[in-house]
N, CA, C and O atoms as a GROMACS GRO file, in nm:
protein
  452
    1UNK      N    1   0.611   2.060   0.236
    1UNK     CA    2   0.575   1.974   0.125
    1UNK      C    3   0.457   1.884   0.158
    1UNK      O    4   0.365   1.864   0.079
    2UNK      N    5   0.464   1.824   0.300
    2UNK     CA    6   0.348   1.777   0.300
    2UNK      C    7   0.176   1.847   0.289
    2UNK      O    8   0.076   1.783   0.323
    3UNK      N    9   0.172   1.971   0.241
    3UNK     CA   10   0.070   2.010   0.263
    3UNK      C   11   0.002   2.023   0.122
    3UNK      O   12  -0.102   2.087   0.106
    4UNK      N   13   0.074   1.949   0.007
    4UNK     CA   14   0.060   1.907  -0.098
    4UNK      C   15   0.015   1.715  -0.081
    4UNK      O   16   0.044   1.638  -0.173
    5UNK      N   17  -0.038   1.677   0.015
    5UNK     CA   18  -0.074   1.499   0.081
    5UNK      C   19  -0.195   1.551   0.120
    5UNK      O   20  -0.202   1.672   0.139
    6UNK      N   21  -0.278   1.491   0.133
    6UNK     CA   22  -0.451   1.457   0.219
    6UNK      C   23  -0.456   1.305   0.269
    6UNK      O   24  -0.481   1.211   0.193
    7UNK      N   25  -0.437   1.295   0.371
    7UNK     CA   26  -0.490   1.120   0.416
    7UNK      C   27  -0.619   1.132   0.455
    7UNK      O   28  -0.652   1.241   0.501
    8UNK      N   29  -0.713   1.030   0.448
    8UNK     CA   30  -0.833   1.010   0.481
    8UNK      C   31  -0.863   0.886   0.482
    8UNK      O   32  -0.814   0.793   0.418
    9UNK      N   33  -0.965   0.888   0.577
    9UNK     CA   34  -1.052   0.721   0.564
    9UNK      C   35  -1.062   0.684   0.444
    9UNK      O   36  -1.106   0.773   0.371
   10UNK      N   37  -1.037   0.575   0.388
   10UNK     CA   38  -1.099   0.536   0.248
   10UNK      C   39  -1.254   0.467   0.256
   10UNK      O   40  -1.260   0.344   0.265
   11UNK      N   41  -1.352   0.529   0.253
   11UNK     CA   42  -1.509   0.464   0.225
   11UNK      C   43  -1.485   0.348   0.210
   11UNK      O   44  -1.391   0.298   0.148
   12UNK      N   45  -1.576   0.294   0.271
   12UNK     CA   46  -1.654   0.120   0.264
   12UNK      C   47  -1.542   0.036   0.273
   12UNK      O   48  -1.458   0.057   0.360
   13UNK      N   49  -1.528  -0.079   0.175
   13UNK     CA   50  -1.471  -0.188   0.233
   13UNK      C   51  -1.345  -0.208   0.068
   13UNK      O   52  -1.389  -0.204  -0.047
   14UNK      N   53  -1.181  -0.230   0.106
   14UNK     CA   54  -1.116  -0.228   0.002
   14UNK      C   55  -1.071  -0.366   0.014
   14UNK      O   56  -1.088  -0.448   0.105
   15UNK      N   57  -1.008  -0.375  -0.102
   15UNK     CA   58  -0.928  -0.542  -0.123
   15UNK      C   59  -0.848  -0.541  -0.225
   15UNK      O   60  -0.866  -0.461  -0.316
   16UNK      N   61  -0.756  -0.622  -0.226
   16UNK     CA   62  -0.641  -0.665  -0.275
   16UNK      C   63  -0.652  -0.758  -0.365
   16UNK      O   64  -0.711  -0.842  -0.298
   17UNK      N   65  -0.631  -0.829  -0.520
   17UNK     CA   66  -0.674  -0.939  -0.504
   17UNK      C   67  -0.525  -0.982  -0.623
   17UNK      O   68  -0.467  -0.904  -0.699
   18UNK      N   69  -0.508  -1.068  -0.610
   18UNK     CA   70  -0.391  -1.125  -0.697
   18UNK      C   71  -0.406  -1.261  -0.718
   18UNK      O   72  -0.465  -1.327  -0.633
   19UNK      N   73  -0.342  -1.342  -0.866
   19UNK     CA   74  -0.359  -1.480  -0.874
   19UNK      C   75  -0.447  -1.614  -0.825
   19UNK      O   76  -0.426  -1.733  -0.801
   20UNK      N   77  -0.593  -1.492  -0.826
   20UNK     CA   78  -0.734  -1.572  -0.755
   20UNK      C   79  -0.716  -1.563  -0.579
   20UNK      O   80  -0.794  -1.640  -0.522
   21UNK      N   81  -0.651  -1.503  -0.510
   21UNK     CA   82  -0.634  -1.485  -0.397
   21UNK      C   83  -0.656  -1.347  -0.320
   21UNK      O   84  -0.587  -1.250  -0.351
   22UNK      N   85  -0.746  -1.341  -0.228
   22UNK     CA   86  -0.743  -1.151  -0.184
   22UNK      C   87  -0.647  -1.200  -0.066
   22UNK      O   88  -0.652  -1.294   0.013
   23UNK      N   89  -0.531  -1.065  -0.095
   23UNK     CA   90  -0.453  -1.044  -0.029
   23UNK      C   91  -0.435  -0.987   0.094
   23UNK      O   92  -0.352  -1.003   0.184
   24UNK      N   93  -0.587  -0.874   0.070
   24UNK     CA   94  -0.608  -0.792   0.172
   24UNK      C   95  -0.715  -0.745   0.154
   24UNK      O   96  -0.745  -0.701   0.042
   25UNK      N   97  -0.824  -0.741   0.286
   25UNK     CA   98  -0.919  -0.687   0.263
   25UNK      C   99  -0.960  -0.588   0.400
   25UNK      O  100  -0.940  -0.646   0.508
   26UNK      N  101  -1.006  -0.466   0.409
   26UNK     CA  102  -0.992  -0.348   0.528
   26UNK      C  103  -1.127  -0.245   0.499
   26UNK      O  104  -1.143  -0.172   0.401
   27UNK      N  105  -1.245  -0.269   0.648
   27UNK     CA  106  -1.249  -0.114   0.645
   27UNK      C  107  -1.225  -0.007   0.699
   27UNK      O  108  -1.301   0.085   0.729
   28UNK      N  109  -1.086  -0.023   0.714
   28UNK     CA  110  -0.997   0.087   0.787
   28UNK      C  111  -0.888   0.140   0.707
   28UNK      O  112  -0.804   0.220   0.748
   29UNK      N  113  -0.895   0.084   0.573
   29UNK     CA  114  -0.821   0.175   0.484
   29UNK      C  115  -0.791   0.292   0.472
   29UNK      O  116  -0.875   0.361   0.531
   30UNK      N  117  -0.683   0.374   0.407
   30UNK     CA  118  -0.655   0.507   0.444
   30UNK      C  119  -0.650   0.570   0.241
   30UNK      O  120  -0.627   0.503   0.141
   31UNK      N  121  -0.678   0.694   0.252
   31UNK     CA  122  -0.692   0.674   0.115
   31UNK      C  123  -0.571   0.818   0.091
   31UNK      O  124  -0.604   0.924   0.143
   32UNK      N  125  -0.475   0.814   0.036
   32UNK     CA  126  -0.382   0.908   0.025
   32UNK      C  127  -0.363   0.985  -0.105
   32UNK      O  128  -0.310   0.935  -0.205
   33UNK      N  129  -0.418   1.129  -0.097
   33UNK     CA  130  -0.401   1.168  -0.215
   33UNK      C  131  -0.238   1.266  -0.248
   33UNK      O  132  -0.182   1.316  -0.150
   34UNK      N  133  -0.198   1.280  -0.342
   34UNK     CA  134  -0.055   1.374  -0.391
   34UNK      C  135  -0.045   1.434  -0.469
   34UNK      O  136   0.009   1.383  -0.567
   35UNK      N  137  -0.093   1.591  -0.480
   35UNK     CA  138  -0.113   1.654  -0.552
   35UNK      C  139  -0.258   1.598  -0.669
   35UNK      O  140  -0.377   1.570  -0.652
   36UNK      N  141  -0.170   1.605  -0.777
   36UNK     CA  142  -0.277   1.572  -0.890
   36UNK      C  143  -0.270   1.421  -0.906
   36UNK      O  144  -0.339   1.369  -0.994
   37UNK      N  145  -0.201   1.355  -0.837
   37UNK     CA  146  -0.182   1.212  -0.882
   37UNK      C  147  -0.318   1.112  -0.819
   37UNK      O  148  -0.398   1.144  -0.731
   38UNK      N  149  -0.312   1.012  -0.879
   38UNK     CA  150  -0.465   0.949  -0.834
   38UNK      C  151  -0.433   0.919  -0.752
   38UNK      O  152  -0.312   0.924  -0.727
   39UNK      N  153  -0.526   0.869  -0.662
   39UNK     CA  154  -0.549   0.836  -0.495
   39UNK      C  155  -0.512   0.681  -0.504
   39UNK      O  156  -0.554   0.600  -0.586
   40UNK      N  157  -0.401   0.657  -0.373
   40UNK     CA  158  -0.345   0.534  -0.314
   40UNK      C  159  -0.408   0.503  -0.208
   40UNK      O  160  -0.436   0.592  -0.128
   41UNK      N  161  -0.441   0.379  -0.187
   41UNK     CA  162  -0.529   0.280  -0.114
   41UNK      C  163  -0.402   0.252   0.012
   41UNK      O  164  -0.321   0.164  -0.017
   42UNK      N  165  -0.390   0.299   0.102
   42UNK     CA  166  -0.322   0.216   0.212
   42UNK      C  167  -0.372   0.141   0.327
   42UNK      O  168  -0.419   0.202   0.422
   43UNK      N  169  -0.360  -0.066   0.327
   43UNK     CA  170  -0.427  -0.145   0.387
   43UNK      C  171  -0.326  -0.089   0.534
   43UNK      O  172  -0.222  -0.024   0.538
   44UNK      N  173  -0.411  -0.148   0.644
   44UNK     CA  174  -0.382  -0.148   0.738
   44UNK      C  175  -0.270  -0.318   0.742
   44UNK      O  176  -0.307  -0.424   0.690
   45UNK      N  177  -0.149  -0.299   0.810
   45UNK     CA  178  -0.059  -0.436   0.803
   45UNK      C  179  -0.127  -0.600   0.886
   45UNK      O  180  -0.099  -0.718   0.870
   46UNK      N  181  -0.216  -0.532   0.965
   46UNK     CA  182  -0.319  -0.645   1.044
   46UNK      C  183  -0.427  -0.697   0.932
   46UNK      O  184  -0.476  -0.810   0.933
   47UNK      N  185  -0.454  -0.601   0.841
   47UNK     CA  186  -0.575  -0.652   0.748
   47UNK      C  187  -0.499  -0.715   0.565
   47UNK      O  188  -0.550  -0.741   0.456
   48UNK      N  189  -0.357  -0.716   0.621
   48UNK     CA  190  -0.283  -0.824   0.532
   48UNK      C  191  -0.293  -0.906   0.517
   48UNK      O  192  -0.302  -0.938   0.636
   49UNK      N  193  -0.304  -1.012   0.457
   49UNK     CA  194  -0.228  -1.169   0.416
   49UNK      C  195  -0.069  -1.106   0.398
   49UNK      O  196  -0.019  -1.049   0.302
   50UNK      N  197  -0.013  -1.140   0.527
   50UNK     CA  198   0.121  -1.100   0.457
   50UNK      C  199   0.246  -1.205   0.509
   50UNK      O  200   0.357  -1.187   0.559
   51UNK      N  201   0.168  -1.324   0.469
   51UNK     CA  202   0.244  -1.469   0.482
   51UNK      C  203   0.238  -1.484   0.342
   51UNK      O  204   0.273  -1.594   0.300
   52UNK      N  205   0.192  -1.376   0.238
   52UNK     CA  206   0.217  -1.407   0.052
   52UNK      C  207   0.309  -1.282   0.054
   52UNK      O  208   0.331  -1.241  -0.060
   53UNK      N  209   0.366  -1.214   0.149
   53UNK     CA  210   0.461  -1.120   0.125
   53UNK      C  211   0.632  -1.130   0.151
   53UNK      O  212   0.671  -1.200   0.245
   54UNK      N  213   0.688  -1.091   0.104
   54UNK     CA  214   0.849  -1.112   0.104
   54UNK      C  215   0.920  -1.022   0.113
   54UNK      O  216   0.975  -1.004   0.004
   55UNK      N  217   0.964  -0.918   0.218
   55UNK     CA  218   1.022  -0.790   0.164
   55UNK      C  219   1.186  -0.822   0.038
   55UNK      O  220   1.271  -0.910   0.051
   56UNK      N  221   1.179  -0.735  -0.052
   56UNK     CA  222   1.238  -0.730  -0.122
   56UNK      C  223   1.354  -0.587  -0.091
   56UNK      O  224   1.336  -0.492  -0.014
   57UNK      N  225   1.489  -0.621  -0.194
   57UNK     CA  226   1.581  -0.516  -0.127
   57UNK      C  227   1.566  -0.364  -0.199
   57UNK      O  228   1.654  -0.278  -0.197
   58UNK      N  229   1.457  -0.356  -0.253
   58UNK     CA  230   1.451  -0.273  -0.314
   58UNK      C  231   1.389  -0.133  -0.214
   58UNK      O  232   1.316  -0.152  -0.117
   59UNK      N  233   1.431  -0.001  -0.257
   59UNK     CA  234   1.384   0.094  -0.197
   59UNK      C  235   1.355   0.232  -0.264
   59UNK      O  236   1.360   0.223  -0.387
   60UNK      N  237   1.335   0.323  -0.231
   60UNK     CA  238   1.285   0.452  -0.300
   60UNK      C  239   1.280   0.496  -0.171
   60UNK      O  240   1.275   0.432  -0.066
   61UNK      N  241   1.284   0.666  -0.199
   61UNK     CA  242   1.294   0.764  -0.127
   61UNK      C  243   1.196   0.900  -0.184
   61UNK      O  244   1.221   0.960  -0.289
   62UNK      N  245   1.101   0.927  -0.106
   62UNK     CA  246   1.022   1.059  -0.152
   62UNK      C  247   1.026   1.130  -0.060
   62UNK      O  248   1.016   1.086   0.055
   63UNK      N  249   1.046   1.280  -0.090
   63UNK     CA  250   1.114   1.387   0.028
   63UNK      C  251   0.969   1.411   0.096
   63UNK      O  252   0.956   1.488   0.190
   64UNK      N  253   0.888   1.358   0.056
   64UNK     CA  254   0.758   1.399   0.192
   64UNK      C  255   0.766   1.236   0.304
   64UNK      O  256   0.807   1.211   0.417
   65UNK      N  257   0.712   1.170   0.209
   65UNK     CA  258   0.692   0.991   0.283
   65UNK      C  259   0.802   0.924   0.326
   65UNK      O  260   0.806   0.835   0.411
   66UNK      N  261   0.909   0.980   0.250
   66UNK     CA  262   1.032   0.932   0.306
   66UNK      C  263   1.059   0.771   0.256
   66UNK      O  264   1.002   0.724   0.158
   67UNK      N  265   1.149   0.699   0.334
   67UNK     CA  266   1.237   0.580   0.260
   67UNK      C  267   1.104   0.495   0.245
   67UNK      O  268   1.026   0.490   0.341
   68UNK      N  269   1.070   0.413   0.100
   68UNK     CA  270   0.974   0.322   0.117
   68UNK      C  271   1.045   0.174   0.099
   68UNK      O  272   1.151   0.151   0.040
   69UNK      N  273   0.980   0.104   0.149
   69UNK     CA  274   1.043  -0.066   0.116
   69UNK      C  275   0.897  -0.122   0.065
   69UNK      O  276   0.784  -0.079   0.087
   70UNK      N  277   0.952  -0.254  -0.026
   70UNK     CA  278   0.910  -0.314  -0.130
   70UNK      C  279   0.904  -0.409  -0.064
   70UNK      O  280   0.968  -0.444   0.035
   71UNK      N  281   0.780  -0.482  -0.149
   71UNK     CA  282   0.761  -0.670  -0.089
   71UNK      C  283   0.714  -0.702  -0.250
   71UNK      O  284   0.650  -0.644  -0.338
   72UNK      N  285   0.784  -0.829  -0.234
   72UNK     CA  286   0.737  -0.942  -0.363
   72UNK      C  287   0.615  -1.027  -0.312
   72UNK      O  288   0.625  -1.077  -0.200
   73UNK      N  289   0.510  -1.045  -0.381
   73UNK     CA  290   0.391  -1.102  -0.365
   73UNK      C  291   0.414  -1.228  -0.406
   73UNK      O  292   0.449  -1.223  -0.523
   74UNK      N  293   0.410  -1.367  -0.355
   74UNK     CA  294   0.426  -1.501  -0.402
   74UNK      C  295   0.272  -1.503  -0.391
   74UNK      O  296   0.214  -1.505  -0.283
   75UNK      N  297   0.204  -1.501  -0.527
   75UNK     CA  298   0.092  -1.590  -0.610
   75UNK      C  299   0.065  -1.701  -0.562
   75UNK      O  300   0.114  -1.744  -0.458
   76UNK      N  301  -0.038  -1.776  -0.653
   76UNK     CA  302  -0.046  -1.925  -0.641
   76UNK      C  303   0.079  -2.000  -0.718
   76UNK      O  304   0.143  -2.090  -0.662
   77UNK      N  305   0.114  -1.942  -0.884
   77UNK     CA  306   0.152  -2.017  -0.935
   77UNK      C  307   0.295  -1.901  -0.981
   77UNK      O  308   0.363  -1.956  -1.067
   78UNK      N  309   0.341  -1.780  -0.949
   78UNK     CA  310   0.376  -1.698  -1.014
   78UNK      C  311   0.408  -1.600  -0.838
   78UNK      O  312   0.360  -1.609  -0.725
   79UNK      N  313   0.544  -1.491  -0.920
   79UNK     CA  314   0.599  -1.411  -0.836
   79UNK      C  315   0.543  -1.271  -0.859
   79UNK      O  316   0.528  -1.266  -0.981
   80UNK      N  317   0.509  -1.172  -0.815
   80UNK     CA  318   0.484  -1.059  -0.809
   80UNK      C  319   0.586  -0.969  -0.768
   80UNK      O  320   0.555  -0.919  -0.660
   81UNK      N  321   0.725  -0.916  -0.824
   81UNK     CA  322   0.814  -0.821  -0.784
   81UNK      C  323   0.772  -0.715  -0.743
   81UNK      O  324   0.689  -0.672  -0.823
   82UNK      N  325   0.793  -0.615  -0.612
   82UNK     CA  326   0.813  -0.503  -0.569
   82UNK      C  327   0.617  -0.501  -0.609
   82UNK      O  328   0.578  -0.444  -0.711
   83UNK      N  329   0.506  -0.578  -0.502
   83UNK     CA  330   0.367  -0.523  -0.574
   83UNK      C  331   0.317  -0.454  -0.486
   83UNK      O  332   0.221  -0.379  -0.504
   84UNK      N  333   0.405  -0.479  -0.326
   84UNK     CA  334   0.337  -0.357  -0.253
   84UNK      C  335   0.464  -0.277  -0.216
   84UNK      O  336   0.572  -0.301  -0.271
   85UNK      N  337   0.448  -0.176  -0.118
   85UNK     CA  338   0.556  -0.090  -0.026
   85UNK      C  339   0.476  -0.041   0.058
   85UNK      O  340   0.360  -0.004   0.038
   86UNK      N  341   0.554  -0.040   0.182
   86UNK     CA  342   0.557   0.056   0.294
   86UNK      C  343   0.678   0.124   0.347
   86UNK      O  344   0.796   0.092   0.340
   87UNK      N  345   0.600   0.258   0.422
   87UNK     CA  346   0.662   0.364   0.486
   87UNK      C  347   0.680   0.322   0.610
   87UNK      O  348   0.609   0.370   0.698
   88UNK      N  349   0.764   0.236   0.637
   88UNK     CA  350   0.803   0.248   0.798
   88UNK      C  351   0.793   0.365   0.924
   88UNK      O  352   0.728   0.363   1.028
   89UNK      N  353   0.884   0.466   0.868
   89UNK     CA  354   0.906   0.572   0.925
   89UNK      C  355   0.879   0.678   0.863
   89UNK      O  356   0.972   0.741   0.813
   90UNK      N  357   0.732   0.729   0.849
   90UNK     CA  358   0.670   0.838   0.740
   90UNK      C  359   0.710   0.973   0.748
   90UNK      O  360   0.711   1.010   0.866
   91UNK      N  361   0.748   1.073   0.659
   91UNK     CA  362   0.803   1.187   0.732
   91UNK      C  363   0.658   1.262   0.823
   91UNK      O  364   0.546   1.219   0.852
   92UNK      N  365   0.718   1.370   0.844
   92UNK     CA  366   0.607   1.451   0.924
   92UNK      C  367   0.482   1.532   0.854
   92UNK      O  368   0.513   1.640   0.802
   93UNK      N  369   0.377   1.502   0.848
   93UNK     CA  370   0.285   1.497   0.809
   93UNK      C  371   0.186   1.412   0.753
   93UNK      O  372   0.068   1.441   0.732
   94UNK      N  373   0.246   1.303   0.729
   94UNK     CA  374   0.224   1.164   0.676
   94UNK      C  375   0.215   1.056   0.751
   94UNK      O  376   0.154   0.955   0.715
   95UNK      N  377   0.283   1.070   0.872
   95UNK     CA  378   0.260   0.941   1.018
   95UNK      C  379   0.145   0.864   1.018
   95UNK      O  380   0.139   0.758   1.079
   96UNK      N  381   0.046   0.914   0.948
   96UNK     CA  382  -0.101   0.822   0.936
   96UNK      C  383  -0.062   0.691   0.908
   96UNK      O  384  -0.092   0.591   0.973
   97UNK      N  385   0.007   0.698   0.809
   97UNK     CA  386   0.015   0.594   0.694
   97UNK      C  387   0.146   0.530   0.756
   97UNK      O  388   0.210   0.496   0.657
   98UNK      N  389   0.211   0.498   0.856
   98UNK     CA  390   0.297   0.388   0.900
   98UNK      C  391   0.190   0.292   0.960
   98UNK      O  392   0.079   0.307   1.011
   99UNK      N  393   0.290   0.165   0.928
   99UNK     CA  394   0.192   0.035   0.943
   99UNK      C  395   0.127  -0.026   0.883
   99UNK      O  396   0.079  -0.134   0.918
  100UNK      N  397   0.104   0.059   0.724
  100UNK     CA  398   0.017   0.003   0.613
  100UNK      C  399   0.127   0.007   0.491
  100UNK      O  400   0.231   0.063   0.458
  101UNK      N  401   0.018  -0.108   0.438
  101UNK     CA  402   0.034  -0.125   0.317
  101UNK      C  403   0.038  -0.060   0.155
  101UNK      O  404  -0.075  -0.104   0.138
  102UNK      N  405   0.066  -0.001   0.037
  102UNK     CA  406  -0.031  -0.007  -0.068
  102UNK      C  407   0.014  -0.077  -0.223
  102UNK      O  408   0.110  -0.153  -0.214
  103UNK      N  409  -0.013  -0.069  -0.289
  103UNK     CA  410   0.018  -0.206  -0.372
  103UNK      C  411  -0.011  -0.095  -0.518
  103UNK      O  412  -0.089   0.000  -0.528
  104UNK      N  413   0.092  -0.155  -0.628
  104UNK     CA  414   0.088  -0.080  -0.741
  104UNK      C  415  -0.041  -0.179  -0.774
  104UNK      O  416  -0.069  -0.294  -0.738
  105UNK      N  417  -0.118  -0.061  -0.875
  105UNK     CA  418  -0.273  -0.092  -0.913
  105UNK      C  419  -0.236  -0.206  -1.070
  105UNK      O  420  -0.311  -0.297  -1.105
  106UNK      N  421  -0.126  -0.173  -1.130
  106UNK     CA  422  -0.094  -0.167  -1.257
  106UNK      C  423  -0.011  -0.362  -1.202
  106UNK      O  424   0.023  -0.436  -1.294
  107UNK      N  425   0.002  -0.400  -1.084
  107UNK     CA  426   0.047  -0.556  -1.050
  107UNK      C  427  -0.087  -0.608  -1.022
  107UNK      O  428  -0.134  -0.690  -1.100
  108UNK      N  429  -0.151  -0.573  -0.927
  108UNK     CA  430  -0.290  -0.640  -0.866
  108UNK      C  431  -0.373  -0.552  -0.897
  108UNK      O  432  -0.357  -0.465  -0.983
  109UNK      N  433  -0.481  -0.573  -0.820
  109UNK     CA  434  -0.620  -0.526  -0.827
  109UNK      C  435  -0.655  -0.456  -0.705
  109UNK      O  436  -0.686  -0.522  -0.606
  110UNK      N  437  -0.652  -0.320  -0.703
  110UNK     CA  438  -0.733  -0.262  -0.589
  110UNK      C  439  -0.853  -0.209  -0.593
  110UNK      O  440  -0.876  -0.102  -0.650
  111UNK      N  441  -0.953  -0.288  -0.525
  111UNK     CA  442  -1.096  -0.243  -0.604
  111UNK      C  443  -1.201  -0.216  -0.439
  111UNK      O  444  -1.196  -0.284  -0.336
  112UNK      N  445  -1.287  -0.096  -0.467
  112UNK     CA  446  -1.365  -0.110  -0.350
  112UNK      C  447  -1.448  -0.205  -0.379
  112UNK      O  448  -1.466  -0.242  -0.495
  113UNK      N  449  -1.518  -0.263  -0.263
  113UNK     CA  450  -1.591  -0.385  -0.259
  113UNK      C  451  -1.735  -0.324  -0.268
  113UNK      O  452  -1.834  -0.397  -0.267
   0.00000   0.00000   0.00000
């Protein structure tokens, strides 16, 4: 199944930005594509602000990436439920992407710089 995934460098420089604050900014981003679905931005966990992160108990399971966990984004003024996840333990083919971040596009802003 994983041979339906592509990880790659993500070009130039990405960022995060939420409630007037960048959350994250990397140019060591990883850019993950799945099948036909649009391409996910994964920050590296060092190129976090992730003293605005909270893991939350929420989880999901995808038979390639395996168990993901959720973090709530505390804003300036406002909560952000479940705006990023990571793969702790990625299945096999996907190991790139432990250690990072990626954040639903449709809560924050993921924009190349």
């Amino acid at each position: 199944m994983a041979e339906h995934v592509a990880i790659h460098r993500a070009e130039g420089a990405w960022v995060v930005r939420a409630g007037g604050a960048v959350i994250a900014e990397s140019r060591n981003a990883l850019e993950l594509v799945e099948g036909d679905r649009a391409p996910v931005i994964y920050f590296p966990r060092e190129d976090v602000a992730m003293a605005f992160l909270e893991r939350s108990d929420s989880r999901t399971t995808c038979p390639v990436k395996g168990q993901a966990s959720y973090y709530t984004l505390h804003a300036k003024s406002y909560d952000i439920p479940d705006a990023g996840w990571c793969y702790e333990n990625p299945g096999p083919g996907v190991e790139r992407i432990a250690g990072h971040l990626a954040f639903h596009a449709d809560k924050v802003t993921v924009e190349q710089l």
